[in-house]
KOLDREN-335242 format. One record per residue (C-alpha): residue number from 1; residue in one letter; x, y, z. Coordinates in steps of 0.5 Angstrom, whole numbers. Layout:
REM residues N
{kolgu NUM "a" {X Y Z}}
...
REM end
This chain:
REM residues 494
{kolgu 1 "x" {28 -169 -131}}
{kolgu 2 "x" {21 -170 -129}}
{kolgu 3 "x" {20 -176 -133}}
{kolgu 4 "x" {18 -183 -130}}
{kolgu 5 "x" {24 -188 -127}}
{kolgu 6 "x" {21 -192 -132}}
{kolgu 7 "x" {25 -189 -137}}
{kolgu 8 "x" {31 -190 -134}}
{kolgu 9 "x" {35 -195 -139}}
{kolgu 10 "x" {41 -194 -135}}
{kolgu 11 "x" {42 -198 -128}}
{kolgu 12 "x" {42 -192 -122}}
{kolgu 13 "x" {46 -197 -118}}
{kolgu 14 "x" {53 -193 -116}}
{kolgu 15 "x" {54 -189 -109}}
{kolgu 16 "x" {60 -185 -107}}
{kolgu 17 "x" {65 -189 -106}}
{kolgu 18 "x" {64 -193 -113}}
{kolgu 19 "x" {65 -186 -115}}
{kolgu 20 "x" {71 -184 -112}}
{kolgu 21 "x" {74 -190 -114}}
{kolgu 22 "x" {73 -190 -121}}
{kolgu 23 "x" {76 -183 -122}}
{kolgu 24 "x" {82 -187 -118}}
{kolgu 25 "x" {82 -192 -122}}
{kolgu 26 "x" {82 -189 -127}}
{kolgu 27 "x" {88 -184 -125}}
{kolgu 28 "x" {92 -189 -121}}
{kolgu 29 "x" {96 -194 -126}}
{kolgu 30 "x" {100 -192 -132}}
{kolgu 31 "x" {101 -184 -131}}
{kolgu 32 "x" {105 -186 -123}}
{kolgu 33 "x" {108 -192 -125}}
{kolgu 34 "x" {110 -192 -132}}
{kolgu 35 "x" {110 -185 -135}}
{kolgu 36 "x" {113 -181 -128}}
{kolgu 37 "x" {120 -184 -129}}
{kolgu 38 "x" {119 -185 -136}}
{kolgu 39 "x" {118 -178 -138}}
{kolgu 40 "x" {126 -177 -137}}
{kolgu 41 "x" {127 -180 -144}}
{kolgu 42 "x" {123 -176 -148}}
{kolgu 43 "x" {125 -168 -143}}
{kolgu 44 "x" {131 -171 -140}}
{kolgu 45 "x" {133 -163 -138}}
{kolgu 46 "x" {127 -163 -133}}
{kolgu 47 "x" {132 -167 -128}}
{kolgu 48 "x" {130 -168 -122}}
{kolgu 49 "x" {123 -164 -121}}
{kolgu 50 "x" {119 -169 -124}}
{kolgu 51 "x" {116 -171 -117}}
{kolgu 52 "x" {115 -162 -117}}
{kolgu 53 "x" {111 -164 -123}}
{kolgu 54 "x" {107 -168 -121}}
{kolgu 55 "x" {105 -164 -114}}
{kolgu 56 "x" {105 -157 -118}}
{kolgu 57 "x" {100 -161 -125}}
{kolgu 58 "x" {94 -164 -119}}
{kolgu 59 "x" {94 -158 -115}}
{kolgu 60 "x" {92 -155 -123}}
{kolgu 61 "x" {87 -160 -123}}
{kolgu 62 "x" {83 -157 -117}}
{kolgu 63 "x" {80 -151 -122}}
{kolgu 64 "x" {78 -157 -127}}
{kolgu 65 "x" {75 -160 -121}}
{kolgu 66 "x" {71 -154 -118}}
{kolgu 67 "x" {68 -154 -125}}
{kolgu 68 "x" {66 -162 -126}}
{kolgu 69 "x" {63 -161 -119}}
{kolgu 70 "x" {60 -154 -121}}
{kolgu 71 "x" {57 -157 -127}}
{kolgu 72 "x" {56 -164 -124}}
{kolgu 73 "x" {50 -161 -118}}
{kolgu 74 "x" {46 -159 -125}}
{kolgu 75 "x" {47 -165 -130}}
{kolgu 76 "x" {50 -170 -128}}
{kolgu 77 "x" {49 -175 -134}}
{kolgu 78 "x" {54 -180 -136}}
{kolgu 79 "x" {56 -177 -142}}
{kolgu 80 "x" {58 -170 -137}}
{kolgu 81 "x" {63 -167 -141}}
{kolgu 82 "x" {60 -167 -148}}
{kolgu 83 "x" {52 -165 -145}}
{kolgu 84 "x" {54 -159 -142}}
{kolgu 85 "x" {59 -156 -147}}
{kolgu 86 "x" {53 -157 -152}}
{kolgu 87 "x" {49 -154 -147}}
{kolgu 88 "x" {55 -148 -146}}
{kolgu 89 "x" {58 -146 -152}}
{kolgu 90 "x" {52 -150 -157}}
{kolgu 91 "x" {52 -156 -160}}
{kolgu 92 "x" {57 -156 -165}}
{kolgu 93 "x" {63 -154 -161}}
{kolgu 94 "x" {60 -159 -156}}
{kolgu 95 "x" {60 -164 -160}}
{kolgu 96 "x" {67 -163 -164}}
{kolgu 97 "x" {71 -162 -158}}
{kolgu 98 "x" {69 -169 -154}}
{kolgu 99 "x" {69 -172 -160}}
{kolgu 100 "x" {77 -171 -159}}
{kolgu 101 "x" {76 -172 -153}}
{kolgu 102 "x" {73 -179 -153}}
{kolgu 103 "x" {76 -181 -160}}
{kolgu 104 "x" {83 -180 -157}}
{kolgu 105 "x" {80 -185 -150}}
{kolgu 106 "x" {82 -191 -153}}
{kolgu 107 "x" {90 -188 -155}}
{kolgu 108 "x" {90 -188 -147}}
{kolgu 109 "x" {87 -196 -147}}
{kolgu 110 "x" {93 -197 -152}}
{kolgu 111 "x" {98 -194 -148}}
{kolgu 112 "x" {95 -197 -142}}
{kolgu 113 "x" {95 -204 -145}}
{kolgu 114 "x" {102 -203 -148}}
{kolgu 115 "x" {104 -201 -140}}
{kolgu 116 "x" {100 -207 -138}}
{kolgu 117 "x" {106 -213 -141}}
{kolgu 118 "x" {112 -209 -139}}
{kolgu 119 "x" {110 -209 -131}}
{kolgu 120 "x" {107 -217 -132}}
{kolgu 121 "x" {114 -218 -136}}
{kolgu 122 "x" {118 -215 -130}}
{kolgu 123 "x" {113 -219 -125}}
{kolgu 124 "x" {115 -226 -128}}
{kolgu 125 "x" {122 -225 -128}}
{kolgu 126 "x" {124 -228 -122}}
{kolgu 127 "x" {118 -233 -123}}
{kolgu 128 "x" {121 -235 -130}}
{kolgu 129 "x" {126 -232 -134}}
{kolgu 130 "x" {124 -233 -141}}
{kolgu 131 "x" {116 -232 -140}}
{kolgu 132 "x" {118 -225 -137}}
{kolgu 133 "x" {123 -224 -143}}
{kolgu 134 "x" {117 -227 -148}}
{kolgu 135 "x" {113 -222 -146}}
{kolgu 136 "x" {116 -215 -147}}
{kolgu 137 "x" {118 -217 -154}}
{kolgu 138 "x" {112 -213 -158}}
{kolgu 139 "x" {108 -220 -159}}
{kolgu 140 "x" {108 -220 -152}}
{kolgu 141 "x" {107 -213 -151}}
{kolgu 142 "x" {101 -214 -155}}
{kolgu 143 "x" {98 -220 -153}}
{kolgu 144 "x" {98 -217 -145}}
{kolgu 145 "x" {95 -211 -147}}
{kolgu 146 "x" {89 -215 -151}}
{kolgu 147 "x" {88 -219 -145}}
{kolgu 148 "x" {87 -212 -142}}
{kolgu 149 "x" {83 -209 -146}}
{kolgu 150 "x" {78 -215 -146}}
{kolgu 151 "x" {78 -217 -140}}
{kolgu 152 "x" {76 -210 -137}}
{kolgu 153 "x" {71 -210 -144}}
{kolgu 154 "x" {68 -216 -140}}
{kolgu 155 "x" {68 -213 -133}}
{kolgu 156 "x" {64 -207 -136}}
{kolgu 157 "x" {59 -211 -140}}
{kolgu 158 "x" {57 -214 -135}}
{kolgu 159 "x" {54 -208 -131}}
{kolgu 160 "x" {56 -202 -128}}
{kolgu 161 "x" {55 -204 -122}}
{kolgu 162 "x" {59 -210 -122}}
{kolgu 163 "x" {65 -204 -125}}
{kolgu 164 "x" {64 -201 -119}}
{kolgu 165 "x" {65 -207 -114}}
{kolgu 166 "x" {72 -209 -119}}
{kolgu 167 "x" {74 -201 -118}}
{kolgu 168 "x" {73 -201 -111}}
{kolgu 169 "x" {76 -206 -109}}
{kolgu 170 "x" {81 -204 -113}}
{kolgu 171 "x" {81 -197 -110}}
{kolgu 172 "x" {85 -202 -103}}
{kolgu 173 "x" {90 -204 -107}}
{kolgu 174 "x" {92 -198 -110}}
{kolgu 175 "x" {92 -195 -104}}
{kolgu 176 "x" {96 -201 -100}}
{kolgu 177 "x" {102 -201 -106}}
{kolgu 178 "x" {103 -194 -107}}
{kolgu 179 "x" {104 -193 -99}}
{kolgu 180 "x" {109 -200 -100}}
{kolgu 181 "x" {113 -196 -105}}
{kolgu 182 "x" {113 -190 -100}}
{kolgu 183 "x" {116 -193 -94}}
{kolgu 184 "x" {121 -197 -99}}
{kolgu 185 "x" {123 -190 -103}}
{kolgu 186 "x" {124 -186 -97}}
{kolgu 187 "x" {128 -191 -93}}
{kolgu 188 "x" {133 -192 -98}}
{kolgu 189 "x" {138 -187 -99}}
{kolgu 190 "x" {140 -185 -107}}
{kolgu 191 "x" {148 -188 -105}}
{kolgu 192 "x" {144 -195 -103}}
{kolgu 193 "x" {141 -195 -110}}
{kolgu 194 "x" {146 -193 -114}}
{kolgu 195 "x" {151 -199 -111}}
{kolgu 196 "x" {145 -203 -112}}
{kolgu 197 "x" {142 -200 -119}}
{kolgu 198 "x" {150 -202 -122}}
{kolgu 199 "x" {150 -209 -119}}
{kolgu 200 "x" {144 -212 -121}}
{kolgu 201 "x" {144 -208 -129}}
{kolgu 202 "x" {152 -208 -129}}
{kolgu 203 "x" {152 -201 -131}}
{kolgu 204 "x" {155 -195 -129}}
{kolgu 205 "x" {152 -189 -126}}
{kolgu 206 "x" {156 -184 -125}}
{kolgu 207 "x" {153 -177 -123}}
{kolgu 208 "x" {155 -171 -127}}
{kolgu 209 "x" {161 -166 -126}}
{kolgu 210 "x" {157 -159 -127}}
{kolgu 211 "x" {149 -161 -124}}
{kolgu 212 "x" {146 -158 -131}}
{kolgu 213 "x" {141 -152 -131}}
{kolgu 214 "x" {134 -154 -131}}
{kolgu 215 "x" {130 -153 -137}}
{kolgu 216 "x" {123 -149 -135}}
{kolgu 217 "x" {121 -151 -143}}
{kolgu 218 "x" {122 -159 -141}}
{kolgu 219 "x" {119 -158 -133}}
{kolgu 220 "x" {112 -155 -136}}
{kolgu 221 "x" {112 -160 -143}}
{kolgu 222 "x" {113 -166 -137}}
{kolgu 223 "x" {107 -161 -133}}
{kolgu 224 "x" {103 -163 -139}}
{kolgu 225 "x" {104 -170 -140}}
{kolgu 226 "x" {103 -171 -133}}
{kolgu 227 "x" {96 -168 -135}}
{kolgu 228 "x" {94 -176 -137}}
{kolgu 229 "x" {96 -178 -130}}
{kolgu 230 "x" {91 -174 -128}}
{kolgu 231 "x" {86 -175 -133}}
{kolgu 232 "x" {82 -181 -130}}
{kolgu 233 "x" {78 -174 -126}}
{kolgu 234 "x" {73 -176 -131}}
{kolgu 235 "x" {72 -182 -129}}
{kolgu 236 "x" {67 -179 -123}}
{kolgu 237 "x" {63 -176 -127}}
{kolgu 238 "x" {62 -180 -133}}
{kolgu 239 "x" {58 -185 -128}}
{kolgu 240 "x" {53 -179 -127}}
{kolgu 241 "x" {48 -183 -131}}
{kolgu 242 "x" {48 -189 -126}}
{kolgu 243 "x" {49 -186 -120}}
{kolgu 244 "x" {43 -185 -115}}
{kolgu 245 "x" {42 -178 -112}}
{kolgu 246 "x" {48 -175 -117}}
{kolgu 247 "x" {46 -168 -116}}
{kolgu 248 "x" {49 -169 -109}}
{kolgu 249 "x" {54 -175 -110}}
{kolgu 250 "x" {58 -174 -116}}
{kolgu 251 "x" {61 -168 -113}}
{kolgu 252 "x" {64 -171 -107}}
{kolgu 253 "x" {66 -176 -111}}
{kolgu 254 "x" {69 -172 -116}}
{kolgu 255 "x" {74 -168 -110}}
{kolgu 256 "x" {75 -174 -106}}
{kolgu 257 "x" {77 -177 -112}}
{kolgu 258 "x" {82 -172 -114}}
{kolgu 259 "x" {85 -170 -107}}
{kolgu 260 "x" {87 -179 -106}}
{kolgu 261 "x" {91 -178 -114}}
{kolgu 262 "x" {95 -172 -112}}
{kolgu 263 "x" {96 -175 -104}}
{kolgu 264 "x" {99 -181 -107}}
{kolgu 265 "x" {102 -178 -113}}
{kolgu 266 "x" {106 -174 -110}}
{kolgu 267 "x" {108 -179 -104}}
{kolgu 268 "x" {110 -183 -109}}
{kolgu 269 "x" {114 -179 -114}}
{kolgu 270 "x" {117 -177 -109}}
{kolgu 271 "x" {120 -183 -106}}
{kolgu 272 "x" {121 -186 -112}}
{kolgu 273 "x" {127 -179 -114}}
{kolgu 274 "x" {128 -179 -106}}
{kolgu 275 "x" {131 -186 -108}}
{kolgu 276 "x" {134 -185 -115}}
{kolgu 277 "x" {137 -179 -117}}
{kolgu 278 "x" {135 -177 -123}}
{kolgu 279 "x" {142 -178 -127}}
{kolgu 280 "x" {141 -185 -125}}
{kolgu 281 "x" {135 -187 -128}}
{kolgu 282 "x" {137 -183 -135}}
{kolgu 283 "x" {143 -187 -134}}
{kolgu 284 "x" {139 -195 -133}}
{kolgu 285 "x" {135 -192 -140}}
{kolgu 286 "x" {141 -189 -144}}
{kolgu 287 "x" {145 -196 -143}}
{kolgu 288 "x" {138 -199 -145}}
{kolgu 289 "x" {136 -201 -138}}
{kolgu 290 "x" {129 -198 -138}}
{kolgu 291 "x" {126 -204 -137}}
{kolgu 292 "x" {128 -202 -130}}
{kolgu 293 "x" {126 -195 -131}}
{kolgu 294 "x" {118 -196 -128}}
{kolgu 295 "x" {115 -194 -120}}
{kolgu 296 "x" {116 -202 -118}}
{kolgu 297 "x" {123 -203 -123}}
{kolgu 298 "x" {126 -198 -119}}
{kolgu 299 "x" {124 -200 -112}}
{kolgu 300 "x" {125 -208 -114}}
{kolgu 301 "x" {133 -206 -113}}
{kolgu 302 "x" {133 -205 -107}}
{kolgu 303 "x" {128 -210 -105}}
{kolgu 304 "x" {127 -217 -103}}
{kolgu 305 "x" {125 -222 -108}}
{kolgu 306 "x" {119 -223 -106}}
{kolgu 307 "x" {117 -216 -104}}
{kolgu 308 "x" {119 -214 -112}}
{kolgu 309 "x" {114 -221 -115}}
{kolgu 310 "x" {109 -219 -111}}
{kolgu 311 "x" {110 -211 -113}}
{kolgu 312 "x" {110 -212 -120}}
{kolgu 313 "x" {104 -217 -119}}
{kolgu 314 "x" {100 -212 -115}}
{kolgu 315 "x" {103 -206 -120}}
{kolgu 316 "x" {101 -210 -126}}
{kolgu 317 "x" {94 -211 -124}}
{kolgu 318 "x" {93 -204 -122}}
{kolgu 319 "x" {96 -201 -129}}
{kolgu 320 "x" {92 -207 -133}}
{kolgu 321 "x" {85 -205 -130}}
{kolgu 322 "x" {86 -197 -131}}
{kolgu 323 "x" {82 -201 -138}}
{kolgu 324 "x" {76 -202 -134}}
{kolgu 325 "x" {75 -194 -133}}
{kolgu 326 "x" {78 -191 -139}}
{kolgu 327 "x" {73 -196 -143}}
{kolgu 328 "x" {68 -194 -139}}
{kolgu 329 "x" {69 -186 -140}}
{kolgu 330 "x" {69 -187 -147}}
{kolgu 331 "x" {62 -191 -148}}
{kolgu 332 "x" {59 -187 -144}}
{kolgu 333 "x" {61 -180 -149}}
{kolgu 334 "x" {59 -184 -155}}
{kolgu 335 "x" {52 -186 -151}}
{kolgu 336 "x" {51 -179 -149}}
{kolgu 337 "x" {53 -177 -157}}
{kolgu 338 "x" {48 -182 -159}}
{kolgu 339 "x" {43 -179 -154}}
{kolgu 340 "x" {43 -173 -158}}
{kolgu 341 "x" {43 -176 -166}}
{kolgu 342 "x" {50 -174 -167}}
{kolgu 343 "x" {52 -181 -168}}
{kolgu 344 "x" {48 -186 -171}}
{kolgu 345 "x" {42 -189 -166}}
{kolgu 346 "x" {45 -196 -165}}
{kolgu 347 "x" {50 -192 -160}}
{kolgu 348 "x" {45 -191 -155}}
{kolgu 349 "x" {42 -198 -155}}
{kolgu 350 "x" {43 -202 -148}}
{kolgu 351 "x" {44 -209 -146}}
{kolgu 352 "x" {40 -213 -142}}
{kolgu 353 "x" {44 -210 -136}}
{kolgu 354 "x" {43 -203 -138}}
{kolgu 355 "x" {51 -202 -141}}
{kolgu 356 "x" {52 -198 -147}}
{kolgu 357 "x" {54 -205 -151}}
{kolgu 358 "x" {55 -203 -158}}
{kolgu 359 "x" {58 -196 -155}}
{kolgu 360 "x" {64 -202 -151}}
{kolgu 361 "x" {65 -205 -158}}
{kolgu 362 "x" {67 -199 -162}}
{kolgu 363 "x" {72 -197 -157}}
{kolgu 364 "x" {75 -203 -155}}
{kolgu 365 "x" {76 -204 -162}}
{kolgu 366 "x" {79 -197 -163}}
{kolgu 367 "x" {83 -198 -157}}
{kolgu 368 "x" {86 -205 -160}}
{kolgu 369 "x" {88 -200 -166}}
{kolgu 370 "x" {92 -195 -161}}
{kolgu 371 "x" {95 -201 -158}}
{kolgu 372 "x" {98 -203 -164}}
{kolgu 373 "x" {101 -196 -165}}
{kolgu 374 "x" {104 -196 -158}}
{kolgu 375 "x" {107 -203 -158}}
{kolgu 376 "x" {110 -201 -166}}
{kolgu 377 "x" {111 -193 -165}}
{kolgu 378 "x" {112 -192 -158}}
{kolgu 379 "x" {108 -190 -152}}
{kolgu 380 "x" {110 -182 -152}}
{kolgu 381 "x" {104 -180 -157}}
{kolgu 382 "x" {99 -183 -154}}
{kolgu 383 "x" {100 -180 -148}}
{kolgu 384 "x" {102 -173 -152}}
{kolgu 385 "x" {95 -173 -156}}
{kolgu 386 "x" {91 -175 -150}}
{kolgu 387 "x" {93 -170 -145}}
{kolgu 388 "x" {92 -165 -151}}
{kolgu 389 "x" {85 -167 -152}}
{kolgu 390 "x" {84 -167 -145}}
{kolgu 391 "x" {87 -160 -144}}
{kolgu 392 "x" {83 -157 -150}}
{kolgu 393 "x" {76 -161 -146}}
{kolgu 394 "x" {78 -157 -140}}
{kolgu 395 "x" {79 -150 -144}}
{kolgu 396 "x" {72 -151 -147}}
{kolgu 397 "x" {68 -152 -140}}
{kolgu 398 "x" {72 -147 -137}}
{kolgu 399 "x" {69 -143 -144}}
{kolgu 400 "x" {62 -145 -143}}
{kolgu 401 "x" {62 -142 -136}}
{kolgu 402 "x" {64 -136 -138}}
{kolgu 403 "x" {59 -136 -144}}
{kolgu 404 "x" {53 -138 -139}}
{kolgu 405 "x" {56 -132 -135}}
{kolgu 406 "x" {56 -128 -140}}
{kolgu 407 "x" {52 -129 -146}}
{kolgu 408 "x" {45 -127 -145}}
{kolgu 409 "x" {42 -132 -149}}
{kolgu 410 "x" {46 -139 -146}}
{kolgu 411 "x" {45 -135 -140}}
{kolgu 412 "x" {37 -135 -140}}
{kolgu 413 "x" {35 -142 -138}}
{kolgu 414 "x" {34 -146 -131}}
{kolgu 415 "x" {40 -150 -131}}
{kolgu 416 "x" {45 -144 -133}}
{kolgu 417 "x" {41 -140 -127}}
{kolgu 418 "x" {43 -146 -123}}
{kolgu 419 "x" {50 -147 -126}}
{kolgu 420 "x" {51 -139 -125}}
{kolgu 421 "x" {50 -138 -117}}
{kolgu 422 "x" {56 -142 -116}}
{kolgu 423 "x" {61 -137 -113}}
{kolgu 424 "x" {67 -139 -115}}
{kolgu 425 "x" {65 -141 -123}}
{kolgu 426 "x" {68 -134 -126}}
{kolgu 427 "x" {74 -135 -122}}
{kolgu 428 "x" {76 -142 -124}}
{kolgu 429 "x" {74 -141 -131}}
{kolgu 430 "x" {79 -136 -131}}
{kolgu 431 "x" {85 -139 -128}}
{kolgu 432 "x" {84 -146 -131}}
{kolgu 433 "x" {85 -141 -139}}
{kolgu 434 "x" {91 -139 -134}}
{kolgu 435 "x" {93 -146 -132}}
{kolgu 436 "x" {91 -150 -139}}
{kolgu 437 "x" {94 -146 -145}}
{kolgu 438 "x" {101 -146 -144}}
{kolgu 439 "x" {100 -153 -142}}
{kolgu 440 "x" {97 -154 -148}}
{kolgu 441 "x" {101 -150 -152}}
{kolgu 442 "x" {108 -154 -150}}
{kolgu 443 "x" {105 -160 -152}}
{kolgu 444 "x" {103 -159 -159}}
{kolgu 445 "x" {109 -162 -162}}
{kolgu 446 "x" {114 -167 -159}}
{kolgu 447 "x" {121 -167 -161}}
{kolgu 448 "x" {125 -171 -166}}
{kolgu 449 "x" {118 -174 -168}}
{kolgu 450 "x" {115 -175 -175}}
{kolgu 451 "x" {109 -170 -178}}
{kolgu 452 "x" {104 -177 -178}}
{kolgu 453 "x" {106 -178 -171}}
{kolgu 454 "x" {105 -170 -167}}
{kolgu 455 "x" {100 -169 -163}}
{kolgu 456 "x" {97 -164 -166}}
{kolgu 457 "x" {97 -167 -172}}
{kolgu 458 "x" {93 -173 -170}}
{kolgu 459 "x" {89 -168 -166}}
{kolgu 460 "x" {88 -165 -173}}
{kolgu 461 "x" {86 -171 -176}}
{kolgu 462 "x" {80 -174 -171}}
{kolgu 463 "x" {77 -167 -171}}
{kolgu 464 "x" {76 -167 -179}}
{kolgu 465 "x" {73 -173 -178}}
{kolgu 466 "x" {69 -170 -173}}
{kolgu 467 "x" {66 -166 -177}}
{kolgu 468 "x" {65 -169 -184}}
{kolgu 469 "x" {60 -174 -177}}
{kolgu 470 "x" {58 -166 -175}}
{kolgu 471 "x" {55 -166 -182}}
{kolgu 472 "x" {52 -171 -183}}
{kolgu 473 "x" {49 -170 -177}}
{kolgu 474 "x" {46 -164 -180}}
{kolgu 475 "x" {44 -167 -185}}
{kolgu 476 "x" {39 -171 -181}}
{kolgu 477 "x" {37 -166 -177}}
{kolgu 478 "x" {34 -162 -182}}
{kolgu 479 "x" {31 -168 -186}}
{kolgu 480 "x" {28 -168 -179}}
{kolgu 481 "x" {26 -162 -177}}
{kolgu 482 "x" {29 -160 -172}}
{kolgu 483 "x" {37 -156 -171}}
{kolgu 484 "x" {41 -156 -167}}
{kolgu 485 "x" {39 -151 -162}}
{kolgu 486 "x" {33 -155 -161}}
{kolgu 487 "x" {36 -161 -160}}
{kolgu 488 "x" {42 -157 -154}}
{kolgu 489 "x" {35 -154 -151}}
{kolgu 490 "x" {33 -161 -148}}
{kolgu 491 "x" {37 -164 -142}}
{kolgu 492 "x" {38 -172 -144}}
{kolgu 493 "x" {34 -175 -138}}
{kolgu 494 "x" {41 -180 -137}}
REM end
């Protein structure tokens, strides 16, 4: 931290608000408007307490939160979570538990991509039937989510702060279409939709005779699918790099970020189940209606024509650009992996405009890859493995905390001793091992699914992976002289 600003290859051009609206842009997309309804198809007995679930997961999150912020005042740098849990648990761990984590990046920017033509396929409907109906075939899911994908490669190649201004603006369109879906779900009562719901899909949807009990196994897996909703938090602090005054900035952004996710999250979750019963959305995606199962397809029913094209337009963009920030993360993981000789040098090189290029590269193509997956196997395990690495990340930095807090050794350096006066650090370690675990735990395996397909064992596959790299990496670091305990001691400058 004492070395000269010329140094510096990242551009430091971010201030709060691109900060907080990074981390919203990458939260407010999918997760709400795709995966909130459709999360009936995969736990049906959860009934009608998705919009409780969404409340009850952010709430979880501030623990998280409290320790991206804690870690963030004494290394904000744009690799985050992967410097300080190499700094907390040693390198090894470090590295293995965000290689999973950023590896598992570009199956969100699939399952992002593949969301992207479903909205933009509803939004062209009334425009014109048969490009509509073009795409939310495969091949048209396919090429949307590449033009997604690649068009927010773009807007991240062009510099960080060009990001900032696309997210920003952003932000007010977030803003703007969840209060929109609000009014509409909260003045429309559940027998108006239904009447509507039935006409315009020419389905029936009956209530059920016997209300069914509610199944406390499928409320806490959904809890732990909903963690992806809320996985865009790293979004903050992965810009420490690029931020000026990060010490100071990257908290606030942080918990601004996640206090805007949970207020419209759960405005918006609970209007969309105010207005349709839950029998009713299983109903539309049981009679093969799930088309119509998404935060604007259930509030187009209800409104005026022109009000629905232009929601699902405003719904397509903001499901589209949540690439730009998942790209984002991803790159900067690779970059700050790089920056500590675990993946080859050319990961940490930069363009002209100071971005992480050949990083940006690698995970576009990667999340092209996933694409392909959720367009041919279905979305349900990119959410499923991405939420379990994000919750294996937040198990680890809570761990790491407790290491510092503890383990003499990780204890006796400068930035521990300043990570340490913190408060409230034990506490919310504590609580997040409370909180994360059996979400995890529920998650492992999702049900009906193939081996090739389960979450933990993709999970299993990209950690192999990471470790035959972890090997390598040793290799070249004794060949240099130099352990990983050396390269733990020194703080990346960025």
């Amino acid at each position: 931290m004492s070395e000269s600003h010329a140094h510096y290859r990242l551009a430091k051009a971010l201030g709060v608000l691109a900060i907080t609206a990074s981390a919203v842009a990458a939260e407010y997309g999918a997760g709400i408007n795709f995966v909130s309804v459709q999360s009936l198809s995969v736990y049906p007995a959860v009934h009608g307490l998705v919009p409780l679930a969404m409340f009850v997961t952010g709430i979880a999150m501030l623990p998280k939160a409290y320790l991206f912020a804690a870690f963030s005042r004494v290394m904000p740098r744009a690799g985050s979570k992967h410097v300080w849990i190499a700094r907390s648990l040693g390198m090894p761990a470090g590295f293995l538990v965000t290689f999973v984590y950023w590896a598992t990046g570009p199956a969100s920017i699939g399952v992002l991509g593949y969301a992207f033509g479903t909205f933009l396929g509803q939004a062209l409907m009334p425009i014109s039937h048969a490009a509509g109906t073009a795409l939310l075939t495969p091949i048209g899911h396919l090429i949307c989510g590449l033009a997604a994908i690649w068009i927010t490669f773009a807007v991240n190649a062009a510099g960080v702060k060009h990001y900032g201004t696309f997210v920003t603006i952003l932000l007010f369109v977030i803003v703007a279409t969840a209060l929109t879906i609000t009014a509409f779900g909260f003045a429309t009562t559940p027998d108006r939709f239904v009447a509507a719901a039935s006409a315009a899909t020419k389905t029936t949807l009956t209530a059920p005779a016997t209300p069914p009990a509610d199944s406390f196994s499928d409320f806490l897996s959904v809890c732990a699918l909903f963690v992806f909703a809320y996985a865009g938090l790293g979004a903050g602090p992965a810009l420490g790099g690029e931020t000026a005054d990060p010490e100071r900035k990257v908290p606030l952004g942080i918990y601004y970020g996640w206090a805007v996710a949970l207020g419209l999250f759960s405005l918006v979750a609970l209007a969309l189940f105010h207005a349709a019963p839950w029998w009713a959305v299983v109903g539309l995606i049981r009679s093969g209606k799930s088309g119509y199962a998404t935060a604007p397809g259930l509030i187009g029913l209800i409104a005026p024509q022109w009000l629905t094209v232009a929601l699902n337009l405003a719904v397509a963009l903001i499901v589209g650009k949540t690439v730009a920030p998942a790209l984002m993360m991803c790159s900067r993981f690779c970059f700050a992996q790089a920056q500590d000789h675990l993946l080859p040098p050319i990961f940490a090189e930069v363009s002209r405009r100071k971005v992480p290029l050949p990083a940006l590269w690698l995970c576009a193509f990667l999340g092209t890859l996933f694409l392909m997956q959720s367009v041919w196997f279905g979305w349900a395990m990119g959410v499923a493995v991405r939420s379990l690495a994000v919750l294996m990340m937040w198990i680890a930095i809570a761990a790491g905390a407790l290491n510092l807090r503890w383990h003499k050794p990780a204890r006796d350096t400068a930035w521990a001793q300043a990570i340490l006066r913190q408060k409230l650090l034990v506490p919310a370690s504590i609580i997040s091992f409370v909180l994360a675990v059996p979400l995890f735990l529920s998650l492992a395996v999702v049900p009906r699914a193939p081996l090739i397909l389960q979450p933990l064992f993709q999970g299993a596959v990209v950690l192999g992976i990471g470790c035959v790299i972890l090997l390598g990496a040793d290799a070249r670091a004794k060949r240099r002289g130099e352990s990983f305990a050396d390269i733990a001691a020194r703080i990346p400058i960025e």
